[in-house]
C-alpha positions in Angstrom: 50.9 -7.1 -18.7 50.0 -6.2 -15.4 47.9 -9.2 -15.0 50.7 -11.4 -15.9 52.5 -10.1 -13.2 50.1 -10.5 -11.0 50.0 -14.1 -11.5 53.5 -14.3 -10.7 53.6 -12.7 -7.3 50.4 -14.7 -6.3 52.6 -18.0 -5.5 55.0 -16.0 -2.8 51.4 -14.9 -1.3 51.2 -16.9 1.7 54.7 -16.2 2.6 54.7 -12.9 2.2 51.4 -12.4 4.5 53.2 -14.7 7.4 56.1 -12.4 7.2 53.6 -9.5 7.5 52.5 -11.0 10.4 55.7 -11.9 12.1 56.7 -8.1 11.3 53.8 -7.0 13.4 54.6 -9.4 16.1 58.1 -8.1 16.1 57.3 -4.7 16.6 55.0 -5.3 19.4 57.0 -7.1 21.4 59.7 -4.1 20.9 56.7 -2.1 22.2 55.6 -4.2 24.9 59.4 -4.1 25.9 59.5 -0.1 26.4 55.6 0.2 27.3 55.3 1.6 31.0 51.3 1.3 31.0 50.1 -1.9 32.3 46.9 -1.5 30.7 48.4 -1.1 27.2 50.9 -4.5 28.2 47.7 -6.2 28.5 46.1 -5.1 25.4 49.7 -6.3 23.5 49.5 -9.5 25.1 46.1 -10.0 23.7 47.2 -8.9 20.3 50.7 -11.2 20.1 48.3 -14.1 21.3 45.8 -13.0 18.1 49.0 -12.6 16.1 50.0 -16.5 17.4 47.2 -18.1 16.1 47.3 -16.7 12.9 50.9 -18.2 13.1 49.7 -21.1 13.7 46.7 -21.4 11.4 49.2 -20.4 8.6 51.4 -23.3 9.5 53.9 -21.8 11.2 55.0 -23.0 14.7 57.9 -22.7 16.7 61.4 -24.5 16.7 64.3 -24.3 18.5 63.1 -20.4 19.1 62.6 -19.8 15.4 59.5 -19.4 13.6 59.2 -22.3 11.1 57.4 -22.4 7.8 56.6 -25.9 5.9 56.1 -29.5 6.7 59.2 -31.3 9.3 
């Protein structure tokens, strides 16, 4: 039974790693908002660009300000 389940959720996989993704972007750019260390910006900005690309390799790109997911 659990199995069968498992099939299930596997369809909804790919979304629901973007929107794992997009959470950790999200709460580094709330941490990059309140960090005082410059040396710890820097290291944010390196992970939101690493975050971006996964973005993008995942299909997701940008519109209108909004992350978009799927074909135009």
């Amino acid at each position: 039974m659990n199995e069968d389940r498992q099939e299930e959720d596997e369809p909804y996989e790919p979304e629901f790693e973007i929107l794992k993704v997009l959470e950790k972007k999200k709460d580094l750019e709330e941490t990059m908002r309140i960090e005082e260390n410059n040396e710890r910006k820097l290291e944010i900005e390196k992970e939101l660009e690493e975050l971006d690309l996964q973005l993008l390799e995942k299909g997701v790109r940008m519109e209108q300000g909004r992350h978009v997911f799927g074909s135009v």
